[in-house]
C-alpha positions in Angstrom: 26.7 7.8 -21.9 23.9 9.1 -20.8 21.6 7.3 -18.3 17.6 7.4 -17.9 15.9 5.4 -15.1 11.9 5.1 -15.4 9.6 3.9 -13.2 8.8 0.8 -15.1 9.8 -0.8 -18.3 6.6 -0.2 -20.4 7.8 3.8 -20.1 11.4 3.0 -20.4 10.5 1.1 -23.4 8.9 4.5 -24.6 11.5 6.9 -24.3 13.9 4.8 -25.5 11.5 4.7 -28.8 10.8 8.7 -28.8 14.8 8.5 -28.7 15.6 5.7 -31.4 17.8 3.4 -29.1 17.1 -0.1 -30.2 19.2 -1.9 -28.7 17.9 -4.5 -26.0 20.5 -5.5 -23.3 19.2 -7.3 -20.1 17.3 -4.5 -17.9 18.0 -1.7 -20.3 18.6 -0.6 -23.5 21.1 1.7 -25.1 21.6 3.6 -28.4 22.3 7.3 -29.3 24.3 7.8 -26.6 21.6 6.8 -23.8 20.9 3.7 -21.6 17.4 3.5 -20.5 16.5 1.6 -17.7 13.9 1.0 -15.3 12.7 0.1 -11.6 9.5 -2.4 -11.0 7.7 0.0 -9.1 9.2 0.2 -5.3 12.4 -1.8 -5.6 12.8 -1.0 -2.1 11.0 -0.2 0.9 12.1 0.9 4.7 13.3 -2.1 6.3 11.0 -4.2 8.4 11.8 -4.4 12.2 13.6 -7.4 12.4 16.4 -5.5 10.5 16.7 -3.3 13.4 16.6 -6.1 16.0 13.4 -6.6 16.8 12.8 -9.6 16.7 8.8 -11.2 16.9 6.0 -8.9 18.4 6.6 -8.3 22.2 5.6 -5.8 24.3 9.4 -5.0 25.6 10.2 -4.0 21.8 7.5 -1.2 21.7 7.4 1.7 20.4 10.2 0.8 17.9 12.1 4.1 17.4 15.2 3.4 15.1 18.0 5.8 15.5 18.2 5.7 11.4 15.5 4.1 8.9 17.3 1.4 6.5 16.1 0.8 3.2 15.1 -2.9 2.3 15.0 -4.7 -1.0 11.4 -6.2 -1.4 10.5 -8.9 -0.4 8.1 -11.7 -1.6 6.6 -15.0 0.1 7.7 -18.1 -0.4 7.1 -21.7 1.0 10.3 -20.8 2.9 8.8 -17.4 4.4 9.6 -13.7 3.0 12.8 -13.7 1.0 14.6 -11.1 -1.3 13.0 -10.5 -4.7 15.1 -12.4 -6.7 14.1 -10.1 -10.0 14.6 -6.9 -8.2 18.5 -7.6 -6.6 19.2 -8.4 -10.5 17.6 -5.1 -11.8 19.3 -3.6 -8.8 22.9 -4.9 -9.9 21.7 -3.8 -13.2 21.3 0.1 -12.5 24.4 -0.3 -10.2 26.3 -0.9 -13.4 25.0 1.6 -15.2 25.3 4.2 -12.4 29.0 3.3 -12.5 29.2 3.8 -16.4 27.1 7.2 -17.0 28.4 10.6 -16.9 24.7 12.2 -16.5 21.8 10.8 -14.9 18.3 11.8 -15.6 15.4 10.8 -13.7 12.3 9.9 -15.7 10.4 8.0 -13.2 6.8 9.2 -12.5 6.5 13.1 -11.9 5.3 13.1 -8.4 5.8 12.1 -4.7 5.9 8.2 -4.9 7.9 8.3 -8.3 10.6 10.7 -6.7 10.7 8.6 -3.6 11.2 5.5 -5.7 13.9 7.1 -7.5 15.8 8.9 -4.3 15.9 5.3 -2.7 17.7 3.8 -5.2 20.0 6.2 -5.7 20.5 6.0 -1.5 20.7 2.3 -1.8 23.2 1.8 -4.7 25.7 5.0 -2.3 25.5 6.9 -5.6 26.8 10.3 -5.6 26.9 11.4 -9.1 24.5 14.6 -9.9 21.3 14.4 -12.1 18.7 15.9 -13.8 14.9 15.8 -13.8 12.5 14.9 -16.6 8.9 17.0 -15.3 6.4 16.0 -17.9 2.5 15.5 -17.9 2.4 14.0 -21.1 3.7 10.8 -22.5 3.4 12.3 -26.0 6.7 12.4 -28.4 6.5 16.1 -28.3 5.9 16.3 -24.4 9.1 14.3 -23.6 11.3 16.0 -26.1 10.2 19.3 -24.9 10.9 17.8 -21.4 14.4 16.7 -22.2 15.1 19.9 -23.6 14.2 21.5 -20.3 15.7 19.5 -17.2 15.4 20.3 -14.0 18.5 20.5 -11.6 17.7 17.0 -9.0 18.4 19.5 -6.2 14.9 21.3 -7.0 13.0 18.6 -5.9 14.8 18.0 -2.9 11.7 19.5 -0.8 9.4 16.4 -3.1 11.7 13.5 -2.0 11.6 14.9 2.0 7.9 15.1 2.3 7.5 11.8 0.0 10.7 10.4 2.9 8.4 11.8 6.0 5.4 10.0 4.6 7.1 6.6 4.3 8.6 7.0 7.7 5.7 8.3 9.0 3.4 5.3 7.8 6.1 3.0 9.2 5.8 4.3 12.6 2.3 4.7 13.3 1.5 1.7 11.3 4.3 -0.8 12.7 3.6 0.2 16.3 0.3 0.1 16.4 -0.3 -3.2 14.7 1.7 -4.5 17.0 0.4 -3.2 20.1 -3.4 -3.8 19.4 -2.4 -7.1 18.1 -0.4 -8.0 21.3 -3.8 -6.7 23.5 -5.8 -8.5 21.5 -3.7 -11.7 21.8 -1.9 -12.3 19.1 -5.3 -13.9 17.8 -4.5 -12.6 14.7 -2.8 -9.4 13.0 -5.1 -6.7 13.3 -3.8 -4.0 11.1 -3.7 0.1 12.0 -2.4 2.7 10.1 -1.6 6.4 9.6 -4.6 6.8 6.8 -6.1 3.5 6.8 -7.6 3.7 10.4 -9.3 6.8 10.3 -10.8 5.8 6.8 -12.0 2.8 8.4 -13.9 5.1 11.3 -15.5 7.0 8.7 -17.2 4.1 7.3 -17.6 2.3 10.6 -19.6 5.4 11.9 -21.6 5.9 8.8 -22.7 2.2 9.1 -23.4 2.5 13.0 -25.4 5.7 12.2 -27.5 4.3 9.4 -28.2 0.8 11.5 -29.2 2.9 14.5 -31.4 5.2 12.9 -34.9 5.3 14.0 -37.1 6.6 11.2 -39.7 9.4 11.9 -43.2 9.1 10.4 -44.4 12.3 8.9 -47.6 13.4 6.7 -48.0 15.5 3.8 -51.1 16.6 2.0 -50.0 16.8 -1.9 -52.5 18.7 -4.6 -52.6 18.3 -8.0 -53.9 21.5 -9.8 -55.3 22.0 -14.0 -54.4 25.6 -15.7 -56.1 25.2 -19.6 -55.3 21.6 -19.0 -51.6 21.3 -17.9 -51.3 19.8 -14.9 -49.1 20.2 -12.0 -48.2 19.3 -8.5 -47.8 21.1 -5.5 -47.3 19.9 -1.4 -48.4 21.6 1.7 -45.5 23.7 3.5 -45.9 22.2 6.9 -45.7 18.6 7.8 -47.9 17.0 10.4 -46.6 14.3 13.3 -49.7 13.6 14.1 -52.2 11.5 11.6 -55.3 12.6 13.1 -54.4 16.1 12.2 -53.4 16.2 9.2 -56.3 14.0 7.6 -58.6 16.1 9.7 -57.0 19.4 7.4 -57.0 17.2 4.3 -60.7 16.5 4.3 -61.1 20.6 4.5 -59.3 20.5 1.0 -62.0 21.6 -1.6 -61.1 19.7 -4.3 -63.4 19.2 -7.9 -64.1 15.3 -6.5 -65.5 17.6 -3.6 -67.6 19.8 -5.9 -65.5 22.8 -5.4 -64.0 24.1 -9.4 -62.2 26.7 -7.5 -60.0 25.0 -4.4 -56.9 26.8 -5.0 -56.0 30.5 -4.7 -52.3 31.6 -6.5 -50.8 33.9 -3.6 -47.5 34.5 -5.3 -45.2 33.8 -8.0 -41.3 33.5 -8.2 -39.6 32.7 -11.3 -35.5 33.7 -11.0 -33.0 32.9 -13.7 -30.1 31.1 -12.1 -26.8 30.6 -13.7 -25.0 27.6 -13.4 -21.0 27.4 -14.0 -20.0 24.9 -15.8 -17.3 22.0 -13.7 -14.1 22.4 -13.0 -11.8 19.6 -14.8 -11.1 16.6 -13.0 -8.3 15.7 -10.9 -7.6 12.2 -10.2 -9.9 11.9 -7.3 -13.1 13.6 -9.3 -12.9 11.2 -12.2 -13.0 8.5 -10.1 -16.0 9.3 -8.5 -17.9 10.0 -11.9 -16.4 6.9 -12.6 -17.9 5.0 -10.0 -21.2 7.1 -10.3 -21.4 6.3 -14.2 -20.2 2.8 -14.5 -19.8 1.7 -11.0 -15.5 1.7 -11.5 -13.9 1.0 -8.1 -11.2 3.6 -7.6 -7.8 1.4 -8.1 -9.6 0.4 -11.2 -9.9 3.8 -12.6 -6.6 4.3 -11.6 -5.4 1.3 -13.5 -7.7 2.5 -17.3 -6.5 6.1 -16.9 -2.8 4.8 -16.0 -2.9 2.9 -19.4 -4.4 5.7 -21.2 -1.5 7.8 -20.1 0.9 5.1 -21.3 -0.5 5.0 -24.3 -0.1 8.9 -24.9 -4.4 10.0 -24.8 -4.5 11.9 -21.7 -2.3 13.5 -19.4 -0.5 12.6 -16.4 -3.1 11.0 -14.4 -2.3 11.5 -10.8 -2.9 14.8 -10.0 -4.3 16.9 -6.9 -5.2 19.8 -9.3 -8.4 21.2 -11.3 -6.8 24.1 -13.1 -4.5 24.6 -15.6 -2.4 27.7 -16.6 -2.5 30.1 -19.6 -0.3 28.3 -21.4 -2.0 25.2 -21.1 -4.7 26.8 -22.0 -3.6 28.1 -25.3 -3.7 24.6 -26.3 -6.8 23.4 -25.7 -8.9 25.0 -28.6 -6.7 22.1 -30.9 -7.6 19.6 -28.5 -11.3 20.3 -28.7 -11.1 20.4 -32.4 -9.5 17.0 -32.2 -12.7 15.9 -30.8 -14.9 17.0 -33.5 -15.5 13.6 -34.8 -16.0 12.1 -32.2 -19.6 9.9 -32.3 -20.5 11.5 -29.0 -19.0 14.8 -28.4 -18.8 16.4 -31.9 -21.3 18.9 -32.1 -20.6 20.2 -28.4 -16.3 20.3 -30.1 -17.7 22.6 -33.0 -20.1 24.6 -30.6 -17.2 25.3 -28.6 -14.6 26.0 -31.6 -16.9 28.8 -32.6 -17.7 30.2 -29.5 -15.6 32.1 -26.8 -13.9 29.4 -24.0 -15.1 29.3 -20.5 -11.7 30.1 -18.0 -13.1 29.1 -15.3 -10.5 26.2 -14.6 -7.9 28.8 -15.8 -5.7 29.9 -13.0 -2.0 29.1 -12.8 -1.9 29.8 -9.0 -3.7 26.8 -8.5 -1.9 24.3 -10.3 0.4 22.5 -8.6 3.0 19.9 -9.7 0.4 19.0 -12.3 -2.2 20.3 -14.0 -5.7 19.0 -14.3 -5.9 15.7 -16.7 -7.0 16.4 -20.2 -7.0 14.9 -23.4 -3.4 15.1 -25.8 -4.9 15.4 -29.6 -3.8 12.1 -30.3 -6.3 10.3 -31.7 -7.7 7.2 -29.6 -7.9 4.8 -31.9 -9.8 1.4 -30.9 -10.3 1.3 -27.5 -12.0 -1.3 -24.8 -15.0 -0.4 -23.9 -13.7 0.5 -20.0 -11.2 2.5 -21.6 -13.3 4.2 -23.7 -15.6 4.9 -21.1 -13.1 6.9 -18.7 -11.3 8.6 -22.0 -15.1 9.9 -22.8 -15.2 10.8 -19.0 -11.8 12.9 -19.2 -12.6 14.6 -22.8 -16.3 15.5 -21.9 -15.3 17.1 -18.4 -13.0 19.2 -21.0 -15.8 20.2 -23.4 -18.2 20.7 -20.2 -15.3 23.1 -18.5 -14.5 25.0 -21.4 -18.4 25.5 -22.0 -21.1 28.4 -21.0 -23.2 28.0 -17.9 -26.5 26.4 -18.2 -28.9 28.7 -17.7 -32.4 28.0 -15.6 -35.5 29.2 -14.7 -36.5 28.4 -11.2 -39.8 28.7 -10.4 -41.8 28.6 -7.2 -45.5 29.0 -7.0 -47.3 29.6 -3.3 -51.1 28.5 -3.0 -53.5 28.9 -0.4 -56.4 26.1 0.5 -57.3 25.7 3.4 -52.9 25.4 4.0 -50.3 26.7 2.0 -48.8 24.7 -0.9 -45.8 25.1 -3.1 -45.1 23.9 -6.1 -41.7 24.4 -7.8 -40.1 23.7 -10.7 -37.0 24.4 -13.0 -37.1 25.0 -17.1 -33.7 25.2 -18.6 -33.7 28.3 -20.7 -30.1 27.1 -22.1 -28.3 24.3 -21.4 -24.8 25.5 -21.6 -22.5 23.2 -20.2 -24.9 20.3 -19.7 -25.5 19.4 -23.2 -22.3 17.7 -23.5 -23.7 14.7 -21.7 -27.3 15.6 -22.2 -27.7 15.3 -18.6 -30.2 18.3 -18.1 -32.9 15.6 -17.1 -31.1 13.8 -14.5 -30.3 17.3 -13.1 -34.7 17.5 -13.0 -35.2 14.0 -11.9 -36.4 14.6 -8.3 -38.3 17.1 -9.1 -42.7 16.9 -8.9 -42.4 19.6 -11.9 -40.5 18.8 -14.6 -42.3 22.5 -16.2 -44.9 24.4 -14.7 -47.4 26.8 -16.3 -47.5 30.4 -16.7 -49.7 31.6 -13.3 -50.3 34.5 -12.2 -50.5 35.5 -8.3 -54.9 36.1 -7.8 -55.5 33.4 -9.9 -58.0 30.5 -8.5 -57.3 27.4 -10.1 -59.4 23.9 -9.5 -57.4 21.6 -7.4 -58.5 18.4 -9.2 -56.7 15.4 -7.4 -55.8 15.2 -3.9 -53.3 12.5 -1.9 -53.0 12.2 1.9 -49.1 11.0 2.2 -47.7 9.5 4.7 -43.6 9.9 4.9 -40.6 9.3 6.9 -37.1 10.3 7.5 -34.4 8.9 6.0 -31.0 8.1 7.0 -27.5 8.8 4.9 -27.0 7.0 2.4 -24.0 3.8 2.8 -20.7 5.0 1.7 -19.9 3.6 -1.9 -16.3 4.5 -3.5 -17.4 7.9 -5.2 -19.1 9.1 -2.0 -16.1 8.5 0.1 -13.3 9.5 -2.1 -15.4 12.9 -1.9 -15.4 12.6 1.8 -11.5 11.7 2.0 -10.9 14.9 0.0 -12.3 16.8 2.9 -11.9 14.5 6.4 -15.6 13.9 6.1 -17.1 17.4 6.2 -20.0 17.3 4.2 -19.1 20.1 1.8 -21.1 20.5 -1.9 -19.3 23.4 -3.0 -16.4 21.9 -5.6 -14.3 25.1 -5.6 -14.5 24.9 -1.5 -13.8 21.4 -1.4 -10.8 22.2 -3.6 -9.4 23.9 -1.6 -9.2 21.6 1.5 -7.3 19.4 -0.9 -3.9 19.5 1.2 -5.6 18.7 4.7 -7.4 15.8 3.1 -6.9 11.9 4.1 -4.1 10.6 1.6 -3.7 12.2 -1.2 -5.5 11.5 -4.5 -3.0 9.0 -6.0 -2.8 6.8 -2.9 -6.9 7.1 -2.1 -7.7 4.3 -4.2 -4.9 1.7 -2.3 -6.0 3.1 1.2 -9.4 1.6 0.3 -8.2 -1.6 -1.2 -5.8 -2.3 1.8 -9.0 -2.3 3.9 -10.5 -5.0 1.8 -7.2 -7.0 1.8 -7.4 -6.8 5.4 -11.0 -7.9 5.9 -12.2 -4.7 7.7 -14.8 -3.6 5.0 -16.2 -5.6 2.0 -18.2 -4.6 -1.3 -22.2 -5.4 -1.1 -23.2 -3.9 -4.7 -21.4 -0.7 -5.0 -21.6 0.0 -1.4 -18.3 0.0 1.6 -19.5 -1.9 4.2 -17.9 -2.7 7.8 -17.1 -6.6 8.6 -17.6 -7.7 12.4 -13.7 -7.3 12.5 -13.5 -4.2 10.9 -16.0 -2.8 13.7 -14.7 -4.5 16.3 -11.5 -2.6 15.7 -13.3 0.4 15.0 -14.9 -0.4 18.5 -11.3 0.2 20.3 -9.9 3.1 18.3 -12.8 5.5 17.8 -11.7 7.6 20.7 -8.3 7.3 20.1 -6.5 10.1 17.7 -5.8 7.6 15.4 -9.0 7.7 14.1 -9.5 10.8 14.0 -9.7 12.4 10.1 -8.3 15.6 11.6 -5.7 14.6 12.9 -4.3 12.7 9.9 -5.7 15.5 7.6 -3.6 18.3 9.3 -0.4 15.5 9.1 -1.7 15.6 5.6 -1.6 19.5 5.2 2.2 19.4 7.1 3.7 16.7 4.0 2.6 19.1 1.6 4.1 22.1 3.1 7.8 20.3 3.3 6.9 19.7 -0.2 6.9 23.3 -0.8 9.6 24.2 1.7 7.5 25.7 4.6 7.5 23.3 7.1 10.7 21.4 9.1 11.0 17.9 8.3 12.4 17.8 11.8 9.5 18.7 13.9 7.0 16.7 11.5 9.2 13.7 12.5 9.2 14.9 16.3 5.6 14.8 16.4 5.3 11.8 14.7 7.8 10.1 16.8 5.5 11.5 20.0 2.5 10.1 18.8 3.7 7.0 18.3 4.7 6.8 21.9 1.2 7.9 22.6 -1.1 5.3 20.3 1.3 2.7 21.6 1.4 3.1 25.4 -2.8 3.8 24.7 -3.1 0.6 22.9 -1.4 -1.5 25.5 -2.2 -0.2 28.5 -5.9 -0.9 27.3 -4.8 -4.8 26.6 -6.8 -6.9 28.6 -10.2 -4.8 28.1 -9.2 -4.9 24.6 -9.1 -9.0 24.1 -12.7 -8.9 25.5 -14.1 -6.5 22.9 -12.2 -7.9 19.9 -13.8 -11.1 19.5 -12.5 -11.7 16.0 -12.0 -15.0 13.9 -8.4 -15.7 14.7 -6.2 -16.1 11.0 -5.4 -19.2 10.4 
């Protein structure tokens, strides 16, 4: 008998189906010579510090350094306090039995870091020592599993997966145990006050954003806007220089000649500029872009993106959904002319499908290099069927970022018109000469919306034009805006370097903060813990979250750097350049560090953290 352990039932359920074993047994089910079977999620976790001896949270116990990490079945809260999950010791027992049983394992939990570490632990648990096999799919579709169980992978070549996925866990435990306690223990043991690897330097980010913002002192400004006729088309231009000081500026704005002032002929045309620009079309989204247009778009936090595109995977529509990557490869790529045909009835997308089936594909999100254990999500073919509308709405998100990527650049006209009265003026404005790639959502206006010009006239530089409307304007600087979800996750992907440039940001990918599957908890741990809240759809500090931030911002732990470059390390063990033993050194090291830092500072740390104690 064969065995195959998912990562939860609803996908062992699945394969078993693709397979045609029917036949339920508790925890599994068996048929064609296969047992499937299935873990909750984490079944197990590294053991809490009581296992290792240390008992409550003293000072004489820290830094906790176990010699070996033990590996804990989860836990759950009771009236009686945290006690074994009952559920998960049966399924363990369960897979013990089967383990014993089998003559081949295969893996089928989730293809990626957590679902290899999920898998690896068990196996460690249970002392297993029988080989197995890897399922590597990105689609849940009948044809993508059967393809994949026709091609297993040998366990051994993800060895590299499971150590960096190991050196996270271990890693998190570390820094995250240690300094909890320590701060907690300075502050008094008023209440827990949580710090962590990723979580803490998340935290400054929005902690400085806020402080920034509330501190800004707006500067006051004036402009002198025009508003000139050519055969009757009107359009807008503002003066080139600002003035600080009022009295100047309305002293120049009187010297305007405008046709109010009896002057037909107030502005002189100096120069014109009109360049084509070209504008690729998007790359296709990874897991942490579509949940930024999600939040943008319908105002989706990220775990709840997470959660609609997880289901859409489930339920065999789009591909595997937590991936780092953009791109695909060429032979991904040779099917996606059938999957945009799929799409051409679609209500909303099926002119764009049959533009693109006729026309020549945009590669741009073509390159094989830069795929990595996944390619970028896209849709299967398989038809979608009645959906909710949340479901709908990120499906439509994932198979129009696959029309717009495969489409031709949008094509504009940018023009920029100098005039000279009295000042200088500009006046710009953008036509779009083809839309390209931006017809697939008919976003070309949003593109213009902050623009004076939607269209400007045809000019010509010695032209005099009459200026007929003029506005004195007073203005003042603004500060950032708030972090909401989409704004950060586009921050996190880069350790908060403001960088616009998608291809760029892409590739700072592996020295981001988290990674983006585990983004979207980072930022709901911090509401669980009560450090930030939600006002509308922007992150916003509590008076604990910035009192903590208060006693870590000069510390390394909240630095996005550091955590980023720890980041950049876990992903080369995953790809076998880096030594899982000097990662853990340093680790180890900097726990020592945080913890001796955090204690030492105790007593000028219960002043500043005046915090409502947790009842």
């Amino acid at each position: 008998m064969k065995l195959v352990i998912a990562e939860k039932p609803s996908v062992g359920r699945e394969l078993a189906k693709v397979f045609g074993a029917t036949t339920r047994k508790d925890g599994y089910i068996e048929g064609k010579g296969y047992s499937f079977t299935w873990a909750f999620g984490h079944l197990l976790q590294l053991a809490p510090p009581q296992e290792y001896g240390f008992y409550g949270w003293r000072k004489e116990h820290l830094p906790m350094l176990p010699q070996k990490f033990k590996l804990s079945i989860r836990k759950i809260k009771t009236k009686d306090g945290m006690v074994e999950d009952p559920g998960v010791r049966k399924q363990l027992d369960i897979i013990q039995k089967l383990f014993d049983e089998c003559t081949e394992i295969i893996v089928a939990t989730d293809a990626g870091r957590e679902g290899e570490l999920i898998f690896r632990y068990i196996y460690s648990y249970l002392k297993c020592k029988k080989p197995f096999k890897r399922l590597w799919i990105s689609s849940q579709t009948d044809e993508a599993i059967k393809d994949g169980f026709r091609n297993l992978k040998p366990g051994e070549d993800y060895d590299t997966l499971f150590s960096s996925a190991h050196c996270r866990s271990v890693s998190d435990w570390l820094v995250g145990m240690n300094a909890t306690q320590a701060l907690s223990i300075s502050a008094g043991n008023r209440s827990v006050l949580s710090l962590g690897r990723v979580q803490t330097p998340t935290l400054a980010m929005i902690c400085a954003r806020f402080l920034e913002i509330k501190n800004f002192v707006p500067k006051i400004y004036y402009q002198i806007g025009i508003q000139l006729d050519k055969d009757g088309q009107l359009f807008k231009a503002i003066s080139v220089d600002n003035f600080d000081n009022k009295e100047e500026g309305e002293t120049v704005f009187a010297k305007v000649e405008d046709v109010a002032s009896g002057f037909s002929n107030g502005g002189n045309i100096t120069a014109v500029e009109a360049k084509p620009r070209k504008e690729p079309p998007p790359l296709l989204h990874d897991l942490s872009s579509l949940q930024q247009e999600a939040n943008k778009r319908n105002g989706f936090t990220a775990d709840q993106t997470l959660g609609l595109l997880q289901n859409l995977y489930e339920s065999k529509l789009v591909t595997y959904p937590r991936t780092g990557s953009r791109y695909i490869g060429d032979d991904v790529f040779a099917t996606v002319p059938a999957l945009i045909a799929g799409l051409t009835d679609h209500p909303q997308f099926a002119k764009q499908a049959l533009f693109l089936g006729e026309n020549t594909l945009n590669k741009r999100s073509v390159n094989a290099k830069k795929v990595t254990d996944h390619h970028a999500i896209l849709t299967t073919g398989i038809k979608s069927g009645t959906l909710s509308k949340d479901h709908q709405a990120v499906y439509d998100m994932v198979a129009g970022r696959m029309l717009e990527a495969f489409h031709q650049e949008c094509v504009k006209e940018v023009t920029k018109i100098t005039i000279q009265s009295e000042i200088t003026f500009i006046a710009n404005g953008t036509v779009i000469r083809f839309a390209g790639w931006r017809s697939v959502f008919n976003d070309v206006e949003d593109d213009k919306k902050d623009e004076d010009n939607p269209a400007l006239p045809k000019v010509k530089k010695g032209e005099a034009l009459p200026i007929v409307n003029k506005a004195f304007l007073e203005k003042q600087t603004k500060p950032k805006a708030m972090y909401n979800e989409a704004s950060l996750l586009k921050s996190l992907e880069t350790c908060g370097k403001e960088i616009e440039d998608e291809e760029l940001r892409y590739a700072m990918k592996d020295s981001g903060l988290g990674t983006p599957a585990t983004r979207a908890a980072i930022i709901e741990t911090l509401l669980t813990r009560d450090y930030i809240v939600r006002e509308k759809r922007n992150l916003v500090p509590t008076a604990k979250g910035l009192a903590v931030y208060d006693v870590v911002k000069e510390k390394r732990i909240a630095q996005a750097e550091l955590t980023g470059q720890w980041e950049k390390r876990l992903e080369e063990i995953r790809s076998g350049g880096a030594s899982v033993q000097d990662f853990k050194a340093e680790i180890i090291d900097y726990t020592r560090t945080i913890t001796q830092e955090l204690l030492a500072d105790g007593a000028a740390i219960s002043k500043q953290l005046v915090v409502p104690a947790v009842v």
